[in-house]
C-alpha positions as CSV (number, residue, x, y, z in Angstrom):
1,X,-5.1,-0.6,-25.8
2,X,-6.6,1.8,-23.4
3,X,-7.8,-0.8,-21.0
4,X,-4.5,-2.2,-20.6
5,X,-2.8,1.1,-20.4
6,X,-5.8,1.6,-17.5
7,X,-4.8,-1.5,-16.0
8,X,-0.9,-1.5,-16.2
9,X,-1.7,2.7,-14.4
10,X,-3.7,0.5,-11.8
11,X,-1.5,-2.4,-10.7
12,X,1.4,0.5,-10.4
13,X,-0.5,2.6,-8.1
14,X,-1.7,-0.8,-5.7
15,X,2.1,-1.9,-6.0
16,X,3.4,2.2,-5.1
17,X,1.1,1.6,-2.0
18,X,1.2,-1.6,-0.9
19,X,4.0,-0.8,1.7
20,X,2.1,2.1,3.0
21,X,-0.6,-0.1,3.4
22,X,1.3,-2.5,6.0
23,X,2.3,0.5,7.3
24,X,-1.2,1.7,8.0
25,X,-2.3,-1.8,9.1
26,X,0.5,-1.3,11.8
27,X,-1.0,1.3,13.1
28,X,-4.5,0.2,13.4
29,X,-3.2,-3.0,15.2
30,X,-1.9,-0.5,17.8
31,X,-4.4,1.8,18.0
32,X,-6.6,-1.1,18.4
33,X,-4.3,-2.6,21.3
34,X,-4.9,1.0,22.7
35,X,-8.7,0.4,22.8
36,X,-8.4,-3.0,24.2
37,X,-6.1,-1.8,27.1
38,X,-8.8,0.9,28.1
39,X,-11.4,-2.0,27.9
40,X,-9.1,-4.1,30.6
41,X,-8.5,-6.4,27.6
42,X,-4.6,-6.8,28.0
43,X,-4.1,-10.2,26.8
44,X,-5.2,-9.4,23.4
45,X,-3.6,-6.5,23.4
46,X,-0.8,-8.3,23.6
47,X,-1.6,-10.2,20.6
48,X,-2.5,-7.1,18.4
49,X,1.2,-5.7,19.5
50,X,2.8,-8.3,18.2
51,X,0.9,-8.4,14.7
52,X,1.7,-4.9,14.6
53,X,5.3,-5.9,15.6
54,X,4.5,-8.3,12.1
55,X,3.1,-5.9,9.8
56,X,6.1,-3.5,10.7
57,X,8.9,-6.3,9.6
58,X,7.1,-6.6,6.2
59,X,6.1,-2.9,5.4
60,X,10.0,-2.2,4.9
61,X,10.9,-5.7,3.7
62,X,8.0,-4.6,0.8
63,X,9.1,-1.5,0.4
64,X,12.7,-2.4,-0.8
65,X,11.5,-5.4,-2.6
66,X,9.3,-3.6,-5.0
67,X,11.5,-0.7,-4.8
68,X,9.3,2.0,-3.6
69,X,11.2,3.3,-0.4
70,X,10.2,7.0,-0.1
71,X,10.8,9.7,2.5
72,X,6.5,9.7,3.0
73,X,6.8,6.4,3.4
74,X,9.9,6.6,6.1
75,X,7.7,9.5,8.3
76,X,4.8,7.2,8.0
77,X,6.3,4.0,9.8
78,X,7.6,6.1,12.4
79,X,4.1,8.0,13.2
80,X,2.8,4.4,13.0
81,X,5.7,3.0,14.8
82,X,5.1,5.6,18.1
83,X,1.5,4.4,18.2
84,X,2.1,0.4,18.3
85,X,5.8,0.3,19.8
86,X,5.4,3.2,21.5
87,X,2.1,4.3,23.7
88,X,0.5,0.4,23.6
89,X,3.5,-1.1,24.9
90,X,3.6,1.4,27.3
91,X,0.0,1.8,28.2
92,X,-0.2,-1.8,28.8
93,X,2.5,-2.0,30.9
94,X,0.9,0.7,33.1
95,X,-2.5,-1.0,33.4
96,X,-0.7,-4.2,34.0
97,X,1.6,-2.9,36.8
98,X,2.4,0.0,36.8
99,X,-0.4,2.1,37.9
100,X,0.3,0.5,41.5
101,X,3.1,3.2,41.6
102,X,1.1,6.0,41.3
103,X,2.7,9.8,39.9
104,X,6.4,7.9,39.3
105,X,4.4,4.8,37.8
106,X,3.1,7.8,35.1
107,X,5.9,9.4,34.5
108,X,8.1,6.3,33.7
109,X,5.3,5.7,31.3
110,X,5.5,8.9,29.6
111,X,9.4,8.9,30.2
112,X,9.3,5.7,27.4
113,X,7.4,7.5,25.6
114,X,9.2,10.4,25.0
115,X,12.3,8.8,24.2
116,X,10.6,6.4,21.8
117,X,9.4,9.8,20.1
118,X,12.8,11.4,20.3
119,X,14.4,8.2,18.9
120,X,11.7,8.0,15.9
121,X,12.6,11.3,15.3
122,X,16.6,11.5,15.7
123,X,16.2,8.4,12.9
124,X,14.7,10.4,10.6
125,X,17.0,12.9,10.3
126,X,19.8,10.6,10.0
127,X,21.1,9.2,7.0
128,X,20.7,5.1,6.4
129,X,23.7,3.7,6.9
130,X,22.9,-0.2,8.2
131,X,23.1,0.8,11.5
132,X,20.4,1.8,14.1
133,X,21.6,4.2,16.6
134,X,20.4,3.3,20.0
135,X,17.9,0.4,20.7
136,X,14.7,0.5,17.8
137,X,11.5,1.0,19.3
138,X,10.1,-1.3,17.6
139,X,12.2,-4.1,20.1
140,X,11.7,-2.4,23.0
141,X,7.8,-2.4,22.3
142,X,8.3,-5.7,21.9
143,X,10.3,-6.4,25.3
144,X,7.9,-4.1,26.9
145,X,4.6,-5.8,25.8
146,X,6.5,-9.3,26.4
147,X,7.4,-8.3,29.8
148,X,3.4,-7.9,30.4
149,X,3.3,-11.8,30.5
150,X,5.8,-12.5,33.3
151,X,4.3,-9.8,35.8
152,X,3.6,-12.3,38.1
153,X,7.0,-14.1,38.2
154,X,8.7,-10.8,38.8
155,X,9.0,-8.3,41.5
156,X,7.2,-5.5,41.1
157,X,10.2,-3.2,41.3
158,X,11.0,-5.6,38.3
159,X,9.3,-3.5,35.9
160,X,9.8,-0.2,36.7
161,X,13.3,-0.8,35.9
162,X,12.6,-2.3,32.5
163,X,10.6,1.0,31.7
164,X,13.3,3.1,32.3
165,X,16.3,0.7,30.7
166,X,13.9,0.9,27.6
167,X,13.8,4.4,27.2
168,X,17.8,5.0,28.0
169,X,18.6,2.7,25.3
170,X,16.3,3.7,22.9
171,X,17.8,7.6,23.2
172,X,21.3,5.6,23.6
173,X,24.5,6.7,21.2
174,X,25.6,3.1,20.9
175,X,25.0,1.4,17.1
176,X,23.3,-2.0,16.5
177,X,23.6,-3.5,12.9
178,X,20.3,-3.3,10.8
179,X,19.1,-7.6,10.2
């Protein structure tokens, strides 16, 4: 009796964590696409955005499935979220291109940034209602890291633009329906 009550406590606590966990896998994916950008390693930082991009579509799809949503869990993703979507899109960007611009090159970068924070945050304090309100970061990560790959199709000017179109719709008032 008691090792099945041990086990039944056991398989509860892997199943209470097991989004967290793809939440925390997110986040090493990014901070590891961090690293490999300040080791000139873009293209697989590339790669480790877009597994991150991965273990960020599952984290919630797990979380509802087993029923185990929680407000921990919501702060999580988006501490995670700022990370991979966040400063690896936007420090890859800058070592890709945008460092050519010098001080306006930085600030765009940290102008994404910021708004990627401020839209994490204005998310959490709103209630769930099947909408997003302005563009997830989690896209624009995404559109951002993508970008990386047609630098040299593109003019330069190209992706300065993109930077700053990210950020406005991210901080945007406009709703997209949650998929």
């Amino acid at each position: 009796m008691f090792l099945l009550d041990y086990l039944d406590h056991t398989i509860k606590k892997i199943k209470a964590q097991a989004a967290n966990a793809l939440t925390l896998l997110n986040l090493s994916l990014g901070a590891f696409a961090i690293l490999f950008v300040l080791k000139d390693n873009l293209k697989l930082s590339v790669l480790l955005i877009f597994l991150a991009a991965l273990a960020d579509r599952f984290d919630g799809m797990t979380a509802r499935k087993l029923n185990i949503e929680s407000e921990l869990g919501k702060q999580l993703d988006s501490m995670c979220d700022i990370i991979s979507f966040g400063i690896a899109p936007a420090l890859l960007l800058y070592q890709g291109i945008l460092f050519e611009y010098g001080a306006p090159g930085a600030l765009f970068t940290i102008l994404y940034i910021a708004c990627g924070a401020l839209r994490l945050a204005r998310f959490n304090i709103t209630e769930n209602n099947g909408y997003f309100t302005g563009l997830p970061i989690t896209a624009a990560g995404c559109i951002l890291t993508l970008s990386y790959l047609v630098i040299p199709y593109f003019p330069q000017q190209f992706f300065m633009f993109l930077v700053i179109l990210l950020a406005i719709l991210m901080v945007g008032t406009f709703r997209l329906k949650k998929i």
